[in-house]
C-alpha positions in Angstrom: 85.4 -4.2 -66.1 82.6 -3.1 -68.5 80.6 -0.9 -66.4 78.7 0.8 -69.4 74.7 1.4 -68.8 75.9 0.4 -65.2 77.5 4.0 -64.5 73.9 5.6 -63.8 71.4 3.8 -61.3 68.0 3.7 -62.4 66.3 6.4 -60.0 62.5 6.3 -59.0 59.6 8.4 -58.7 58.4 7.6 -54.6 54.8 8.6 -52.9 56.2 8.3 -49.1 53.9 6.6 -46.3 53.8 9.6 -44.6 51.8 11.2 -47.9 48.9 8.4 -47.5 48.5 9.2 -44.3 47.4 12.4 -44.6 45.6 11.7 -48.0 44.6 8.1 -47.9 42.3 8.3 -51.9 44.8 10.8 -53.1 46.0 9.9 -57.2 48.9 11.6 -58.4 49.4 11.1 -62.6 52.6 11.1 -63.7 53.8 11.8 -67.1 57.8 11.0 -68.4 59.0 12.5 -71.4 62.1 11.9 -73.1 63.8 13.6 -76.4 62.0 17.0 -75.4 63.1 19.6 -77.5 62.3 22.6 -75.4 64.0 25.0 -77.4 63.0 28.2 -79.0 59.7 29.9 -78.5 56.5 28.2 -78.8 54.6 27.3 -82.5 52.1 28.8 -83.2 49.8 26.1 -82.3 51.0 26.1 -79.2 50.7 29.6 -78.8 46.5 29.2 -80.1 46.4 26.3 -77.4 47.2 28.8 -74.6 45.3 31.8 -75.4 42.2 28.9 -76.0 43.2 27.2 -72.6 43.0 30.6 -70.8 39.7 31.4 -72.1 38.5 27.6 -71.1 39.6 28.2 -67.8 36.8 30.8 -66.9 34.7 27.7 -66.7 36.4 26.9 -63.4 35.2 30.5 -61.7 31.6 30.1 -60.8 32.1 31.5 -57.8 32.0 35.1 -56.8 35.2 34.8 -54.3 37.9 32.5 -55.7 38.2 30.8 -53.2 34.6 29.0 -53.3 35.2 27.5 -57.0 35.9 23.9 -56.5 38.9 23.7 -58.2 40.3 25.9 -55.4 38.4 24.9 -52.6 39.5 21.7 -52.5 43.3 22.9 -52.4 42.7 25.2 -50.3 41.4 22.4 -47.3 44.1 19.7 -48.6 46.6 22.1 -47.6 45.2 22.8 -44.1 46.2 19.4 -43.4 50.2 20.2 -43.3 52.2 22.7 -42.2 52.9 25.2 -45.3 54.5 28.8 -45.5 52.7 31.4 -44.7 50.2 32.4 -47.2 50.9 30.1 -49.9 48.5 28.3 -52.1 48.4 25.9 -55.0 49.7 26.4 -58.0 46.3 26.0 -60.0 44.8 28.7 -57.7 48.0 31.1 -58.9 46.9 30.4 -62.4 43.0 30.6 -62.1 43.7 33.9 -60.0 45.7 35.1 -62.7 42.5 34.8 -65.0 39.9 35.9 -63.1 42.1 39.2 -63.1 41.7 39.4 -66.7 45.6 38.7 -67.0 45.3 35.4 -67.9 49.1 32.9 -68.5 51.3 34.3 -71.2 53.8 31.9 -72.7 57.1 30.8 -71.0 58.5 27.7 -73.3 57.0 25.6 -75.4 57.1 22.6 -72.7 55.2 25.0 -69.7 52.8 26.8 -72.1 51.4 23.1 -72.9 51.2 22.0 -69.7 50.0 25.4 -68.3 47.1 24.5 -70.7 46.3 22.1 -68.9 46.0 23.1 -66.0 44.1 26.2 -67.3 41.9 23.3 -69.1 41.1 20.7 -66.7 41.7 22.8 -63.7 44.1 20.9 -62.0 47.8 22.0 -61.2 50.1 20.3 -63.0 53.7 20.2 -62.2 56.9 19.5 -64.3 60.6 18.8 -63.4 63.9 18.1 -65.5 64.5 14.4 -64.6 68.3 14.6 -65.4 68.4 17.5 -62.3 67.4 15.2 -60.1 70.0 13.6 -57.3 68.5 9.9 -56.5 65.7 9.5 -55.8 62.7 12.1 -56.2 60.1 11.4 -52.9 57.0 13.1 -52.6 56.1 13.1 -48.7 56.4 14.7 -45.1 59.6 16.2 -44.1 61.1 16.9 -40.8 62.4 20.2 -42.6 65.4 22.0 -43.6 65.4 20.5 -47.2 67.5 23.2 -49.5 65.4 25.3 -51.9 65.2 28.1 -53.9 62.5 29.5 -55.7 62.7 31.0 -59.4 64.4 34.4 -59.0 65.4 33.6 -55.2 69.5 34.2 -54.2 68.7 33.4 -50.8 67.6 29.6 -49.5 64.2 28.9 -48.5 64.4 26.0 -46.7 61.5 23.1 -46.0 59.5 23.5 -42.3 59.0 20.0 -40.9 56.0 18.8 -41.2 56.0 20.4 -44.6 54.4 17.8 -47.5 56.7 18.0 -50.5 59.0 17.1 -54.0 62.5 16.5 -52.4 65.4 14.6 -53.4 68.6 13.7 -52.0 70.2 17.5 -52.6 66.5 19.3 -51.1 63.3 20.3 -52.3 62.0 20.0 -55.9 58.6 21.5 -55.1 57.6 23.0 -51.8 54.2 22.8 -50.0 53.0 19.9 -52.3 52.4 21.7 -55.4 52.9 25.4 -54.6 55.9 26.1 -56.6 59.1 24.6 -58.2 62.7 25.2 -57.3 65.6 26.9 -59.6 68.0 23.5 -60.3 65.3 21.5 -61.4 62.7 23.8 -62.8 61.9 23.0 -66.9 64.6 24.7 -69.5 65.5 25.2 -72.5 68.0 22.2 -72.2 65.5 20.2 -70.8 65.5 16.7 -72.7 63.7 14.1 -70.0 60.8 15.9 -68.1 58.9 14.7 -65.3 55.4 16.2 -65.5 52.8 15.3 -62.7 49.1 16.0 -61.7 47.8 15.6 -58.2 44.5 15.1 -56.7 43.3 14.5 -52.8 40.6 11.4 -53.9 39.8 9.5 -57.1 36.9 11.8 -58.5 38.9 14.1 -60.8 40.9 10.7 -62.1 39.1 10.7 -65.9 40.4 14.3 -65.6 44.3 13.6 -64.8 43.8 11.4 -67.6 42.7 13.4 -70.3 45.2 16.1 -69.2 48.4 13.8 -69.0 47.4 12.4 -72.5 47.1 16.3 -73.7 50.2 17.1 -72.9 51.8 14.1 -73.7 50.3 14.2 -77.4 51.4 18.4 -77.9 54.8 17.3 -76.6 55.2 14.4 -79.2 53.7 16.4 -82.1 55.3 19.9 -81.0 58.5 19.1 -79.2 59.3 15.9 -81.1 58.9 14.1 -77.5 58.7 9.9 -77.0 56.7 9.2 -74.1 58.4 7.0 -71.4 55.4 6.5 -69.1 52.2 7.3 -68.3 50.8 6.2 -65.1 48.2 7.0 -62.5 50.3 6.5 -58.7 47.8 5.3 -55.7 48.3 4.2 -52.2 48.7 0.8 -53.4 50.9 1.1 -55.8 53.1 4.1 -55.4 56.4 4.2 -57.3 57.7 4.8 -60.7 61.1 4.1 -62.5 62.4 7.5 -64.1 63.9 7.3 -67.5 
């Protein structure tokens, strides 16, 4: 028999019940790329976009202690709510941190430096994934623990704690403690060709935001990267799953 298209089962993009329980008005934007070509270094206009992003981002630090900008703040009681890691925070806090210091995000790829603009832009941490890593399907919710993960530059595993919210799939976690950090196997490279790019938020207010951000890095990637764009979508407790490409 003709099995051909059959062979591979379409897999889905899953917000978990136990995600809207603890945050009921959260959004979480998801963006699907396909035909990335995340090879070589970045153009030069990606480049400008970055060192522009960076600068936009002091906009977000108002504050005298980090912590106390609302782009932090928020994260910072969202992730009060589950049981995290000791000491670990959101991954826009790592980036606006980074800034504040006078450091600021140098580029990585072409594919992160866009979407670490923006973050940097719209404060908001933004996430990406290679969808062709991925091993069924990719749930973001509670777990009773010992999901398999390493961290970029880890040898050693770092497993999930139960009652930890996060990115798993059938082989472990994707992204620990919600949006702290990414894992090694299916972190953004330079084979990347389908990418999985997602914004969160805890309620609806920063929406226009998540927006404007997913359509940003959806138009660099088709004008840089030579990207089609699969999907754009904004995921809520009513309707909370999405077909990956």
């Amino acid at each position: 028999s003709d099995l051909t298209g059959l062979d591979k089962i379409m897999s889905k993009f899953i917000v978990d019940k136990s995600f809207w329980e603890i945050f009921p008005e959260a959004n979480v934007g998801v963006l699907l790329l396909d035909n990335v070509d995340n090879s070589g270094a970045s153009s030069e206009n990606v480049i400008k976009l970055l060192k522009e992003s960076n600068e936009e981002a002091k906009k977000h630090l108002t504050e005298a202690q980090l912590s106390q900008n609302p782009a932090i703040s928020v994260w910072r009681e969202a992730y009060q709510k589950f049981k995290t890691k000791k000491g670990v925070r959101s991954s826009i806090e790592a980036l606006l941190k980074r800034v504040e210091k006078g450091a600021g995000i140098s580029t990585i790829s072409p594919l992160v430096d866009i979407y670490n603009s923006a973050s940097l832009k719209y404060g908001l941490p933004v996430g990406a994934e290679d969808i062709e890593t991925f091993e069924g399907n990719l749930v973001l919710g509670v777990t009773a623990g010992n999901d398999e993960f390493y961290a970029l530059g880890d040898t050693e595993n770092s497993p999930t704690l139960d009652g930890e919210v996060c990115y798993r799939d059938d082989k472990g976690a994707v992204c620990r403690c919600f949006n702290w950090r990414d894992g090694q196997r299916t972190m953004i490279t330079e084979n990347t060709k389908k990418a999985f790019v997602v914004i969160e938020y805890v309620n609806s207010e920063r929406n226009e935001d998540i927006e404007k951000a997913l359509k940003m890095i959806a138009e660099y990637s088709e004008k840089e990267l030579g990207a089609k764009i699969a999907a754009l979508k904004l995921l809520t407790k009513n309707e909370d799953t999405i077909e990956l490409i």
